[in-house]
N, C-alpha and C positions, 0 to 999 in steps of 0.2 A: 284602631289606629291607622291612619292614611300616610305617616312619615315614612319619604324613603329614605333610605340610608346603602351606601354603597361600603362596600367592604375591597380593601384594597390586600391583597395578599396573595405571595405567589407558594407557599405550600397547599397545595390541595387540601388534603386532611385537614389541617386547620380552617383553610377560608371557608369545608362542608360544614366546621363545627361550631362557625361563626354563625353561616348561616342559618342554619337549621336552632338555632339559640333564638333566635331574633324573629325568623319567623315566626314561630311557637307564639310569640309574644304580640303580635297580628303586625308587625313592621314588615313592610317591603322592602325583597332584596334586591340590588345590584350586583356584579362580582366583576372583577378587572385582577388577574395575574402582574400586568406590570403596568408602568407609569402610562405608556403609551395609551395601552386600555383603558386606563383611567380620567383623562383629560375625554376621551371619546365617552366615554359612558359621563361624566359629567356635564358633556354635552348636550344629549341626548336624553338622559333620565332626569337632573337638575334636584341631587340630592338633597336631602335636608340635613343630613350630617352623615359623614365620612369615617370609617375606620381604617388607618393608615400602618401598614407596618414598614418600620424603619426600612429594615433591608429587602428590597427590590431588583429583579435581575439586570433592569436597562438604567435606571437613575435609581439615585437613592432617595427615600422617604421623606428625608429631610430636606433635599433639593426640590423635590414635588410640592414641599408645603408652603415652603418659600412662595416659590411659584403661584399658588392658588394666592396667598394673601395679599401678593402684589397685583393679582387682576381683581375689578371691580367688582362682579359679577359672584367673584368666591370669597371675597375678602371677610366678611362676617361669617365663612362656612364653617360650621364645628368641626373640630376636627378631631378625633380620640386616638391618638397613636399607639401604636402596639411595636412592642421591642421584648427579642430577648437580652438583650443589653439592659442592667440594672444597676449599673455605676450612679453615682449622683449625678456625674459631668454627663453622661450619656441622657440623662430627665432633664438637665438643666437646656444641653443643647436641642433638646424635641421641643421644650417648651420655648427659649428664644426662636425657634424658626420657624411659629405660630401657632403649635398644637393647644389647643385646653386643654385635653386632657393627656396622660403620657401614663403605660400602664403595661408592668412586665408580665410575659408568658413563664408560664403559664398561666390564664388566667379562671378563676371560678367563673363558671355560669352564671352564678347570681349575683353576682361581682359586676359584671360584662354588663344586667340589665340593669343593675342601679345605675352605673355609673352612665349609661346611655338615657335613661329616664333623666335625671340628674340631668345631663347636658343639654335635652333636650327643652326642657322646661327652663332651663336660664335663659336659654336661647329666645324662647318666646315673650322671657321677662323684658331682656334685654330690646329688646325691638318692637316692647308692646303691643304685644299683637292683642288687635280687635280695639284698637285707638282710630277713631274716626280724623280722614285727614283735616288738614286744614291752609286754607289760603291767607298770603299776605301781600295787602295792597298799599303802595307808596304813593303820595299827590307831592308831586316840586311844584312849586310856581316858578315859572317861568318870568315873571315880571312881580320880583320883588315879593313874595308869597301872596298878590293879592287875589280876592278868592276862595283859594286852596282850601281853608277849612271848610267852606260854604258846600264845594267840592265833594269832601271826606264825609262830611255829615249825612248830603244828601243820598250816597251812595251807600254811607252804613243805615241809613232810616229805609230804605226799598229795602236791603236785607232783611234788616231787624222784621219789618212787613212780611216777610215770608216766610217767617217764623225760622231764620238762621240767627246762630246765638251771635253777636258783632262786638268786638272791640276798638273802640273809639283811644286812639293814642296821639296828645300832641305837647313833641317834647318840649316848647318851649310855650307855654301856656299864657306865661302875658305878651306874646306877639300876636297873636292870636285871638278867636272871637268864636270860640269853642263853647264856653259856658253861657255867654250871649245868646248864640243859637239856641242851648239846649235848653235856656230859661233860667237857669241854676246859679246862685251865687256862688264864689269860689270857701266859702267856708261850707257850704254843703257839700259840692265835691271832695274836699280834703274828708270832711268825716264820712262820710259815704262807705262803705263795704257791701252794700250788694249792688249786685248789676240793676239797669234804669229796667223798668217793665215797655212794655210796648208801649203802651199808653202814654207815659214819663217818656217816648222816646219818640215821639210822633212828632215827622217835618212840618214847621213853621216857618213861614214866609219873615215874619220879626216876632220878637219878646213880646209879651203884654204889658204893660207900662200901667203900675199902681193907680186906681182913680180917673182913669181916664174918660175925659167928656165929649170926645169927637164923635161927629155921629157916625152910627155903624162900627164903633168902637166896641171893644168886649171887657168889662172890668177883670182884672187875673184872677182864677180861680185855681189854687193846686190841685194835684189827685186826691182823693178822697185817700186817707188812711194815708198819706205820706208826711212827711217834716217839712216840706217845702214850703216856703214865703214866698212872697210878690215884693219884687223889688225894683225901686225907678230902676229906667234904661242909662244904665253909663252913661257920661258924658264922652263923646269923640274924640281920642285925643288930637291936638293939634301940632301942626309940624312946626319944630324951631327954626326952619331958615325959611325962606323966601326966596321965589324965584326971579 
C-alpha cells in the first residue's frame, strides 16, 4: 500500500497506537499534535485520508474540518474523525462539519482498519480512479452556423484517424448537415447503437449520390457487413425570403 494518511491527535499514547496499527498494515504515516501542525503537514505530505480527533489544543477538530472542505485542494479529503464524545448530537455535528466517517474511542484495532480500508476504497470509487480523461470541444459559428458542422466532422475524422474514440454531438440535427457528411440517412442514425467504425467514419469531400453518371464519378457502395443504403443527395433547401 503507497496511501498516506495523516493522523491528527494530540495524546501521545494514542496517536503511537494509531500509528503503529496503520503502519503494520503497510500505510504511511504522518503525525501533527495540533491543528497548526496539521495544515503544515498537509502541505507538505498531501495525505490521502486523514484521521481527525475532535478535541485539539489550538483549534477544534471540528473547526479544522470545516476548514479543509472549504479549500479546493482538501475538499474531497476523507476524513475519519475520532472522538471521545459519543452523544448522537456530538456524530451528528462531526458528520455536518464534513467528516465520513466519525467513530468513538476507544476504538478496536481492527475496527480502525476496516473502517479505513472501507474509506479508502469509496474514495477511489468515487473519483474513479484509473478513468482515462477526456476532452470537450465546442464549434459556434460565428456567421449564422455556416460551416460549423463541416468543422466538427473534419476534426473528429483526424481523431477518429488516430485511433481516439470521438463523439460526434449536434443538438439540433435538422439545421444542420451532419448526416449528409457522414453519408447516413436519418433513419439509420436514429436506429444506430454502436459507434461508426473508422471506415464508416472516413472524411468525404460530398455524399455519393445513387447511380451516378458523371465521369470520375464513383457509384455508392456501403461497408461491407453494415445496414447502410445509398441514398440520393437531399435537395438544398431554399430560403423563403428574398433579398
Amino acid at each position: 500500500m503507497n496511501e498516506k494518511i495523516l493522523i491528527v491527535e494530540d495524546e501521545l499514547q494514542m496517536l503511537r497506537l494509531l500509528g503503529m496499527t496503520l503502519q503494520k498494515e503497510g500505510y504511511q504515516i504522518a503525525v501533527a499534535q495540533t491543528a497548526a501542525a496539521a495544515r503544515s503537514q498537509i502541505q507538505a505530505v498531501a495525505p490521502d485520508l486523514i484521521i481527525l480527533d475532535v478535541m485539539l489544543p489550538d483549534v477544534s477538530g471540528l473547526d479544522l474540518c470545516r476548514e479543509l472542505r472549504q479549500q479546493r485542494s482538501t475538499s474531497s479529503l476523507p476524513i475519519l474523525m475520532l472522538s471521545a464524545l459519543g452523544e448522537v448530537t456530538h456524530k451528528v455535528a462531526g458528520l455536518k462539519a464534513g467528516a465520513d466517517e466519525y467513530v468513538v474511542k476507544p476504538i478496536d484495532a481492527a475496527e480502525l482498519v476496516a473502517r479505513v480500508v472501507s474509506l479508502l476504497e469509496r474514495t477511489r470509487r468515487l473519483r474513479g480512479e484509473g478513468a482515462t480523461e477526456s476532452m470537450v470541444v465546442s464549434f459556434l459559428g460565428s456567421k449564422g452556423g455556416v460551416g460549423t458542422t463541416t468543422a466538427m466532422v473534419n476534426v473528429a475524422a483526424c481523431l477518429t484517424v488516430e485511433g481516439k474514440r470521438t463523439i460526434v454531438v449536434e443538438p439540433r440535427a435538422e439545421l444542420g448537415q451532419l448526416q449528409t457528411l457522414l453519408g447516413l440517412s436519418a433513419a439509420t442514425v436514429r436506429a444506430r447503437s454502436s459507434p461508426l467504425t473508422r471506415r464508416e467514419f472516413a472524411p468525404r469531400q460530398s455524399p455519393p449520390v445513387s447511380g451516378s453518371t458523371r465521369p470520375g464519378s464513383k457509384r455508392c457502395r456501403p461497408p461491407q457487413g453494415s445496414n447502410l443504403t445509398c441514398a440520393s443527395r437531399p435537395p438544398r433547401p431554399r430560403p423563403s425570403w428574398r433579398p
